[in-house]
Backbone as CSV, one residue per row, in Angstrom:
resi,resn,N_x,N_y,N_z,CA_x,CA_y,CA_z,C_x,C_y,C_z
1,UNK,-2.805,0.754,13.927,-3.779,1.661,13.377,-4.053,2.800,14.362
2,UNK,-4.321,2.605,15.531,-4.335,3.576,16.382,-3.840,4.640,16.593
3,UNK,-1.727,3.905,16.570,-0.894,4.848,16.806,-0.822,5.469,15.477
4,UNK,-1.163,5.635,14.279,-1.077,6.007,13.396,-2.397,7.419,13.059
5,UNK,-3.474,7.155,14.047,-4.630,7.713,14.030,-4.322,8.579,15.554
6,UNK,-3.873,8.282,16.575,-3.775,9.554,17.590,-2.604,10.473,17.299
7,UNK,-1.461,9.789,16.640,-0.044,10.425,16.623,-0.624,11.686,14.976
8,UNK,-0.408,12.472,15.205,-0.537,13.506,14.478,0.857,13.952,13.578
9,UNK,2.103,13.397,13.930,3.507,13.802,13.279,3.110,12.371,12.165
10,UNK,2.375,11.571,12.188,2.293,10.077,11.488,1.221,10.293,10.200
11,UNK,0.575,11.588,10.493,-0.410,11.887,9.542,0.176,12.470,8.106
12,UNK,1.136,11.612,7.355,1.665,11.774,6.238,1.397,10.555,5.048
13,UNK,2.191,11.086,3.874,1.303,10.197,2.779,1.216,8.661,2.707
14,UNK,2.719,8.324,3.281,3.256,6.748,3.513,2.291,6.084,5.111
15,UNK,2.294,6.980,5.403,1.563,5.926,6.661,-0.171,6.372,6.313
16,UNK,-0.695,7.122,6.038,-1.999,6.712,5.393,-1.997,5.703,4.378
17,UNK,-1.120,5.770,3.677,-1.234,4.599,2.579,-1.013,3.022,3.253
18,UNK,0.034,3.130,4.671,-0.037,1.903,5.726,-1.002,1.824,6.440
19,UNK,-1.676,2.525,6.309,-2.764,2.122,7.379,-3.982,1.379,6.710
20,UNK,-4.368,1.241,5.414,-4.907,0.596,4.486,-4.834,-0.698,4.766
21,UNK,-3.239,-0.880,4.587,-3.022,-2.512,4.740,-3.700,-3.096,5.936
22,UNK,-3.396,-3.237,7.349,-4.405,-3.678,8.205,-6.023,-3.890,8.353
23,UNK,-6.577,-2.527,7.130,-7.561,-2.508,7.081,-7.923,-3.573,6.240
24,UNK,-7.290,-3.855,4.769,-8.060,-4.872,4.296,-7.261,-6.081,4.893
25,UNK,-6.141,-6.458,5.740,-6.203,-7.714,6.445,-7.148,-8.131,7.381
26,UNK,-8.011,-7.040,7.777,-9.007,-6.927,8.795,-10.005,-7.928,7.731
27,UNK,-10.678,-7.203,6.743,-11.395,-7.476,5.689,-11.112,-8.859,5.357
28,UNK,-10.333,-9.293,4.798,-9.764,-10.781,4.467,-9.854,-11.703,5.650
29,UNK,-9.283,-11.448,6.800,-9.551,-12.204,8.041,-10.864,-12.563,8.393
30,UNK,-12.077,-11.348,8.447,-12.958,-11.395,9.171,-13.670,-12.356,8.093
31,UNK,-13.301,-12.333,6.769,-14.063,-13.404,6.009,-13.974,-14.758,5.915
32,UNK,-12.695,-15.247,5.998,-12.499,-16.174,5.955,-11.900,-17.368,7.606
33,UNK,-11.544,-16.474,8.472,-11.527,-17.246,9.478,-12.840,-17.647,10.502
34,UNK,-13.588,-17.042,10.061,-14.835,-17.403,11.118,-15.712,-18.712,10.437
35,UNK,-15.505,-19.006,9.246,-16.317,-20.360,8.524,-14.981,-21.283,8.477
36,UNK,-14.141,-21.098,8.834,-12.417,-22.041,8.626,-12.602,-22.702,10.183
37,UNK,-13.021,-22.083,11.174,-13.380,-21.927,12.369,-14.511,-22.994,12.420
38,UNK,-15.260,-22.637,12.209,-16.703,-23.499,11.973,-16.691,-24.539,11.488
39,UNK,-15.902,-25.048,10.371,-15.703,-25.998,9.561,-14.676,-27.088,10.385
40,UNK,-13.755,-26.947,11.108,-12.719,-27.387,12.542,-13.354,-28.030,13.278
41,UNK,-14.646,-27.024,13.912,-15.106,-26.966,15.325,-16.290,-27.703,15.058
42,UNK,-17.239,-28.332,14.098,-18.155,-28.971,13.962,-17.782,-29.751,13.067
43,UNK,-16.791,-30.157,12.179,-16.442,-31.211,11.025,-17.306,-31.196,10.155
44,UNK,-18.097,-29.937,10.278,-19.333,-29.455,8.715,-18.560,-28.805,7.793
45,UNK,-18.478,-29.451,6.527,-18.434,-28.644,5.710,-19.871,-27.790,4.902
46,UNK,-20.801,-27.605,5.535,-21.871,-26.893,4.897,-21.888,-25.458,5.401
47,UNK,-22.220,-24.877,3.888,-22.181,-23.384,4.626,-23.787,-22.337,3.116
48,UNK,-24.272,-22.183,3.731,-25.473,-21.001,3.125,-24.869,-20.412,1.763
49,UNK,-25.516,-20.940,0.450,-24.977,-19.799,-0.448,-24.977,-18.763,-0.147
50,UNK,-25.949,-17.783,0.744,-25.879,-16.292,0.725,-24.234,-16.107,1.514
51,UNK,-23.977,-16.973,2.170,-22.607,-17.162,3.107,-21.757,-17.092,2.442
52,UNK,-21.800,-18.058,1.435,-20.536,-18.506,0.566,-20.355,-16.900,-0.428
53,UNK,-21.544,-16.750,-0.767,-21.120,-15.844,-1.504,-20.869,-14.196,-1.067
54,UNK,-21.224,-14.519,-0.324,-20.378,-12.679,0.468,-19.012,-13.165,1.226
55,UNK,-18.916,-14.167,1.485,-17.147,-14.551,1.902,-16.660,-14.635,0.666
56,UNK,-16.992,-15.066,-0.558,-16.336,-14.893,-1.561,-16.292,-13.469,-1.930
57,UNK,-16.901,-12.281,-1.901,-16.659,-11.045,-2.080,-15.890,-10.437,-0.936
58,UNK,-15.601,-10.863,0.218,-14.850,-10.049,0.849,-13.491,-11.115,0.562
59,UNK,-13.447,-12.179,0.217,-12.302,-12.636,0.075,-11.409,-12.187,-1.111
60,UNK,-12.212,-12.087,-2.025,-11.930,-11.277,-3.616,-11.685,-9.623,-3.195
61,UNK,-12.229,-9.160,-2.629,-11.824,-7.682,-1.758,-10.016,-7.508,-1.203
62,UNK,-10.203,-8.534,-0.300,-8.781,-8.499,0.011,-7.722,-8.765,-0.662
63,UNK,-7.769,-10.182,-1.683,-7.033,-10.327,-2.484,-6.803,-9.079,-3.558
64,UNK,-7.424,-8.779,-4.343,-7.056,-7.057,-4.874,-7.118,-6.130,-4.329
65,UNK,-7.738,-5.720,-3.207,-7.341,-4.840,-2.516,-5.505,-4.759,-2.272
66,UNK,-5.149,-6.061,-1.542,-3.652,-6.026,-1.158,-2.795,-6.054,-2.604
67,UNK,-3.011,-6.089,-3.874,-2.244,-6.113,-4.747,-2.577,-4.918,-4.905
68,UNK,-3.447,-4.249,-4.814,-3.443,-2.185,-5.442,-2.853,-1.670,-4.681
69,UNK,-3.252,-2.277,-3.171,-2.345,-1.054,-2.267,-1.038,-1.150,-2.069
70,UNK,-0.754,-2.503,-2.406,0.860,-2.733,-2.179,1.484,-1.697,-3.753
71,UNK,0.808,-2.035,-4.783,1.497,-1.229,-6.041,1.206,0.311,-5.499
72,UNK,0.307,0.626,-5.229,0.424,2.563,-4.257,1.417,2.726,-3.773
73,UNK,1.482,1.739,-2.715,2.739,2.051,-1.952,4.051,1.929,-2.070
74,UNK,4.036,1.457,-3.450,5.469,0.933,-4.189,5.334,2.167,-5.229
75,UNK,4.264,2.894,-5.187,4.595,4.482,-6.369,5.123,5.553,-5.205
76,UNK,4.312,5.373,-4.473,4.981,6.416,-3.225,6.125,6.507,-2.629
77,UNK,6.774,4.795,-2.335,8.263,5.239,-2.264,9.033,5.173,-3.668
78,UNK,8.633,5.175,-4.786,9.634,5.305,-6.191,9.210,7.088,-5.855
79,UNK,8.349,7.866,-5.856,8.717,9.022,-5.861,9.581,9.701,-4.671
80,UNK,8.954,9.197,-3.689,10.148,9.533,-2.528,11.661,9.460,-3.014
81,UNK,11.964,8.292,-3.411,13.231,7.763,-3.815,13.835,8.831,-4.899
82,UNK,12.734,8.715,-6.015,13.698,8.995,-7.391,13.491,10.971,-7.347
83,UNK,12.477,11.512,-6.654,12.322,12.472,-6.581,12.606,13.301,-5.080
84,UNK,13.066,13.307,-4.024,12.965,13.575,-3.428,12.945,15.376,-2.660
85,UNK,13.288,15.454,-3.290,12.946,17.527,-3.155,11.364,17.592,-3.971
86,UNK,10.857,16.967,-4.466,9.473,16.758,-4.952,8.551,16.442,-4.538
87,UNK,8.487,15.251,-3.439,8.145,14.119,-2.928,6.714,15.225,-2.197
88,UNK,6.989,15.850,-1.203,6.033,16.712,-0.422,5.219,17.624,-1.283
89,UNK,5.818,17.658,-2.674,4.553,18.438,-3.178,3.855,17.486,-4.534
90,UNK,4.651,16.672,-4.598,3.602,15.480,-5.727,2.898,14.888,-4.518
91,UNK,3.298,13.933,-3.693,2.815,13.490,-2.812,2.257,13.958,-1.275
92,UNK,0.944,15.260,-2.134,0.279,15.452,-0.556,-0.085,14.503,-0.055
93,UNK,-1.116,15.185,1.144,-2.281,14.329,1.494,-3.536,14.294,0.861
94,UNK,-3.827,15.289,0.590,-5.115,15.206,-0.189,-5.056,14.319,-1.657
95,UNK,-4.180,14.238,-2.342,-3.629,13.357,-3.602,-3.576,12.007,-3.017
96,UNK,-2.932,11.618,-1.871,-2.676,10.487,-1.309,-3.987,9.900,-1.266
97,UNK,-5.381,10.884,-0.325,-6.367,10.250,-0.168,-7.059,10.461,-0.877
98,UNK,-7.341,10.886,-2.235,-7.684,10.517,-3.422,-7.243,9.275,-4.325
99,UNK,-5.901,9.223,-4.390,-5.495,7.625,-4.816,-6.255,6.480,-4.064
100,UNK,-6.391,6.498,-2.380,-7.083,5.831,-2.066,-8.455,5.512,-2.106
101,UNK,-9.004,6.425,-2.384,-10.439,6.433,-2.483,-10.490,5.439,-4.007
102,UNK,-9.405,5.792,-5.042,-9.835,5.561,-6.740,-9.492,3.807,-6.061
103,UNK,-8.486,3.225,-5.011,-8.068,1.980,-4.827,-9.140,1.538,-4.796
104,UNK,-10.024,1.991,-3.559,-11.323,0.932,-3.052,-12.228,1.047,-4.159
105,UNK,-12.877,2.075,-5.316,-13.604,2.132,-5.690,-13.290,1.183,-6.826
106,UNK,-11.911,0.750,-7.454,-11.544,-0.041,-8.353,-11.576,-1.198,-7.579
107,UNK,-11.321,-1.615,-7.009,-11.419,-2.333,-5.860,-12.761,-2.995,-5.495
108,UNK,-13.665,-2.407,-5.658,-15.290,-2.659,-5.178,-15.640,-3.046,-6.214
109,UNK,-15.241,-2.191,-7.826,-16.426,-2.165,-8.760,-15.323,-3.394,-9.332
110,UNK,-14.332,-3.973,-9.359,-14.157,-5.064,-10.361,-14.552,-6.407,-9.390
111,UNK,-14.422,-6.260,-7.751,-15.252,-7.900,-7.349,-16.628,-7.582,-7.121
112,UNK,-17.637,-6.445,-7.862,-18.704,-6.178,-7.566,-19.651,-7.202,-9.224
113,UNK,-18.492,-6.608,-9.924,-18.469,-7.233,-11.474,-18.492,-9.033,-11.647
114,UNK,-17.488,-9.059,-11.000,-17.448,-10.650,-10.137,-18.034,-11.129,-9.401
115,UNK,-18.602,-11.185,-8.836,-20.017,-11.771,-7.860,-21.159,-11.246,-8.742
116,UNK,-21.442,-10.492,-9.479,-22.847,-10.130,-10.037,-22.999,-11.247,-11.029
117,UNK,-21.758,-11.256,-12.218,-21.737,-12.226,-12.647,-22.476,-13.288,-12.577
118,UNK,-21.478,-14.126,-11.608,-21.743,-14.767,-10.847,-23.252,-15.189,-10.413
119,UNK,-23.989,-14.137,-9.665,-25.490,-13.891,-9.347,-26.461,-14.464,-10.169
120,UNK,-25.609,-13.927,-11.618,-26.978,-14.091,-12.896,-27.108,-15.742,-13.454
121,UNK,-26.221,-16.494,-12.567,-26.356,-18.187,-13.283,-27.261,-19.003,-12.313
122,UNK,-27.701,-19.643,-12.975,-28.257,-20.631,-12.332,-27.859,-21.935,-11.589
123,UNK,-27.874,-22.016,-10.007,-26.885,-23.143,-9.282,-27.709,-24.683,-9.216
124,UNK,-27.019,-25.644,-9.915,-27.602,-26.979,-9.379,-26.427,-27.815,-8.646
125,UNK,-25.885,-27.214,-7.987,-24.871,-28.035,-7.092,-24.910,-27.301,-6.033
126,UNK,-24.882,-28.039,-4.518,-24.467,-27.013,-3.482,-23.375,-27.726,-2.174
127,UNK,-22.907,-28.306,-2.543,-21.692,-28.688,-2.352,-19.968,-28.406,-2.422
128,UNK,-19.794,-27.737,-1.727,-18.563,-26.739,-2.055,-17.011,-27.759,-1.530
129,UNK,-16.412,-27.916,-2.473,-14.568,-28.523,-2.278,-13.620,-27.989,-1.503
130,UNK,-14.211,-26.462,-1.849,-12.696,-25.809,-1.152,-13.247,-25.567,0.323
131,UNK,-11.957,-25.518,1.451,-12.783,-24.635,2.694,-13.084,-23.159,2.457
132,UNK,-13.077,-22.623,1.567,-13.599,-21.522,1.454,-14.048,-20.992,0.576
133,UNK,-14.649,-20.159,-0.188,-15.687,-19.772,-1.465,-14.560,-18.793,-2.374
134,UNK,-14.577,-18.910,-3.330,-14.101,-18.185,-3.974,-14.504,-18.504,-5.431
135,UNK,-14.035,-17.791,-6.784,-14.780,-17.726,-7.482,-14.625,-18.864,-7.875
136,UNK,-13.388,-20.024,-8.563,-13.521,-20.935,-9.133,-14.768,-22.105,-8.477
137,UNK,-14.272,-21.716,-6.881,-15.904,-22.774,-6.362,-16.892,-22.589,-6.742
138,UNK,-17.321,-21.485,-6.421,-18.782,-21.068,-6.696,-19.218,-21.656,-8.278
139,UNK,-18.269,-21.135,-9.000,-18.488,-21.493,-10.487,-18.424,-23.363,-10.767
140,UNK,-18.328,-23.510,-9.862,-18.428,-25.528,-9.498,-19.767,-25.843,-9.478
141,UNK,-20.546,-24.470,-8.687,-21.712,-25.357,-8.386,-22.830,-24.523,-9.400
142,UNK,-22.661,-23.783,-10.654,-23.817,-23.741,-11.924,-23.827,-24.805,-12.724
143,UNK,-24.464,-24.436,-13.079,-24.739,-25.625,-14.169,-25.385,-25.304,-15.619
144,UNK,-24.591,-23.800,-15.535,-24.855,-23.239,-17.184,-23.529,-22.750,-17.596
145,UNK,-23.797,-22.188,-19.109,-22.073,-21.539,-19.653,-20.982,-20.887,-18.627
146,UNK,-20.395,-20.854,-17.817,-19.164,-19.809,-17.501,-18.227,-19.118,-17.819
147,UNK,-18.620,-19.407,-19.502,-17.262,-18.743,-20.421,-16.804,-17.604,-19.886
148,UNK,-18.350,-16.560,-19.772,-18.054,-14.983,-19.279,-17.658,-14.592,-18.210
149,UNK,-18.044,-15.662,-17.328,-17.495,-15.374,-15.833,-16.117,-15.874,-16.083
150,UNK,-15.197,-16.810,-16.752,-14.113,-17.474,-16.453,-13.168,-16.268,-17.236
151,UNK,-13.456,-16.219,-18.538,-12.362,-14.360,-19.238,-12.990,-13.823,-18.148
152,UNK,-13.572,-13.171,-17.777,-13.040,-11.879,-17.020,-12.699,-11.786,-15.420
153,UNK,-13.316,-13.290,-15.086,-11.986,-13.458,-13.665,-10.283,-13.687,-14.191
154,UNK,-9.989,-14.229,-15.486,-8.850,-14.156,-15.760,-8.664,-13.009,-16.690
155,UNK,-8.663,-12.055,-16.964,-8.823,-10.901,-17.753,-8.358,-9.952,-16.518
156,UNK,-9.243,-9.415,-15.571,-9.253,-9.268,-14.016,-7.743,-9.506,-13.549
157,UNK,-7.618,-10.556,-13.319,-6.504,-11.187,-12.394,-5.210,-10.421,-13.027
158,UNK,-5.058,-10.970,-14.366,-4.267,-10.580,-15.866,-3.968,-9.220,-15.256
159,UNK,-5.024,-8.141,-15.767,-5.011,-6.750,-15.713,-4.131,-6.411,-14.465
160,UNK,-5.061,-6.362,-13.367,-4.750,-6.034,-11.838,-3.007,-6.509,-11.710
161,UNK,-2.280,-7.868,-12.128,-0.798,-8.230,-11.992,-0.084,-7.581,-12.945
162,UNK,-0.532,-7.366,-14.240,0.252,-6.370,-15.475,0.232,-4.770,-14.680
163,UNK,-0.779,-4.368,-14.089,-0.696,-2.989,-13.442,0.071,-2.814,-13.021
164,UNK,0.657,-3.825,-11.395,1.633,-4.193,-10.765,3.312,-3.789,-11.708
165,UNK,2.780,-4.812,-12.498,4.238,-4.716,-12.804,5.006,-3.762,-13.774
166,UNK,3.753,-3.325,-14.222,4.156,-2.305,-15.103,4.414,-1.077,-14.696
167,UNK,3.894,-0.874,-13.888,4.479,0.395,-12.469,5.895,0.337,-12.517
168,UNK,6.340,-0.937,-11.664,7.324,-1.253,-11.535,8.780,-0.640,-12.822
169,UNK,8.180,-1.833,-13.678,8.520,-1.503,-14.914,9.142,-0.271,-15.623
170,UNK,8.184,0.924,-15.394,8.156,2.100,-16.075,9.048,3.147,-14.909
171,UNK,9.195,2.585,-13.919,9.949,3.404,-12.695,11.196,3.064,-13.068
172,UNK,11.770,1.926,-13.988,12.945,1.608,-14.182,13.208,2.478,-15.268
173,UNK,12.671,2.721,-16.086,12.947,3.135,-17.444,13.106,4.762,-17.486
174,UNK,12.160,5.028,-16.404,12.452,6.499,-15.847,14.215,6.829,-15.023
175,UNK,14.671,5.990,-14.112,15.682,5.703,-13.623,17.033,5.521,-14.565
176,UNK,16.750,5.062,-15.941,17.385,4.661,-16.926,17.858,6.006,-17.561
177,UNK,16.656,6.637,-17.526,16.769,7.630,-18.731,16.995,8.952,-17.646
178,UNK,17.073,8.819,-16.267,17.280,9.999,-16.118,19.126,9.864,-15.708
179,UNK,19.484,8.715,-16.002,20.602,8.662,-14.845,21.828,8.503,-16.136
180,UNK,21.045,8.508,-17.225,22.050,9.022,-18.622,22.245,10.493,-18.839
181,UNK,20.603,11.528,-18.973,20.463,13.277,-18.743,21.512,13.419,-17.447
């Protein structure tokens, strides 16, 4: 991250879009290894709902976070690739860090949607299975309907992997049809 932040020849669209990645491994790490840690080092498995449930939002952070930014960075080199006399003017910087900004904010507002959820049930269990919080746990310990929380963590999941692949997907079909013209 550093060398990517003092080196000034590095300040292009592919390595801003790499420099993301560390950031939310930062994010994912800092959530989940410090109670994985705790849980080792004292043989407690008890941990604070307010705990559980903000490690479950930064854990849900990272997990879609790293599936958006990896599909960014898999549009950035299909245009590099399939366009390349193009590439520097579809792919500024300012476009670049606009895609990123729309990542985190999609990013925030669908595990913001997910933990609020979440928020609005009522818990009579506090006993958690997994070593770490995430949504199916949490949803272990209400003890009212979860229908709504369960569609749209799988609705969610659904969406966010069809995005993925449909990127993918549609970069082929472009490739198809240009390599017949």
């Amino acid at each position: 991250m550093a060398t990517i932040i003092m080196n000034k020849s590095l300040h292009q669209p592919m390595y801003l879009l790499l420099f993301n990645l560390p950031i939310n491994d930062l994010i994912g790490s800092s959530a989940l290894f410090p109670q994985l840690i705790n849980e080792i080092l004292l043989d407690s498995r008890y941990i604070q709902v307010s705990n559980c449930i903000t490690q479950a939002f930064f854990v849900h952070m990272y997990a879609v976070g790293s599936v958006l930014i990896l599909t960014v960075m898999s549009y950035d080199r299909y245009v590099a690739i399939c366009s390349p006399l193009r590439y520097s003017a579809i792919m500024t910087n300012a476009h670049v860090m606009r895609i990123i900004v729309i990542v985190w904010q999609v990013d925030l507002f669908l595990v913001g949607v997910l933990i609020s959820l979440f928020l609005r049930l009522p818990r009579c269990r506090s006993f958690m299975t997994n070593p770490y919080c995430d949504n199916p746990s949490l949803l272990m310990l209400v003890c009212a309907d979860t229908t709504i929380n369960n569609v749209y963590g799988l609705l969610m999941t659904a969406s966010i992997q069809v995005f993925a692949v449909v990127k993918s997907g549609n970069t082929n079909r472009f490739k198809l049809s240009s390599a017949v013209v």
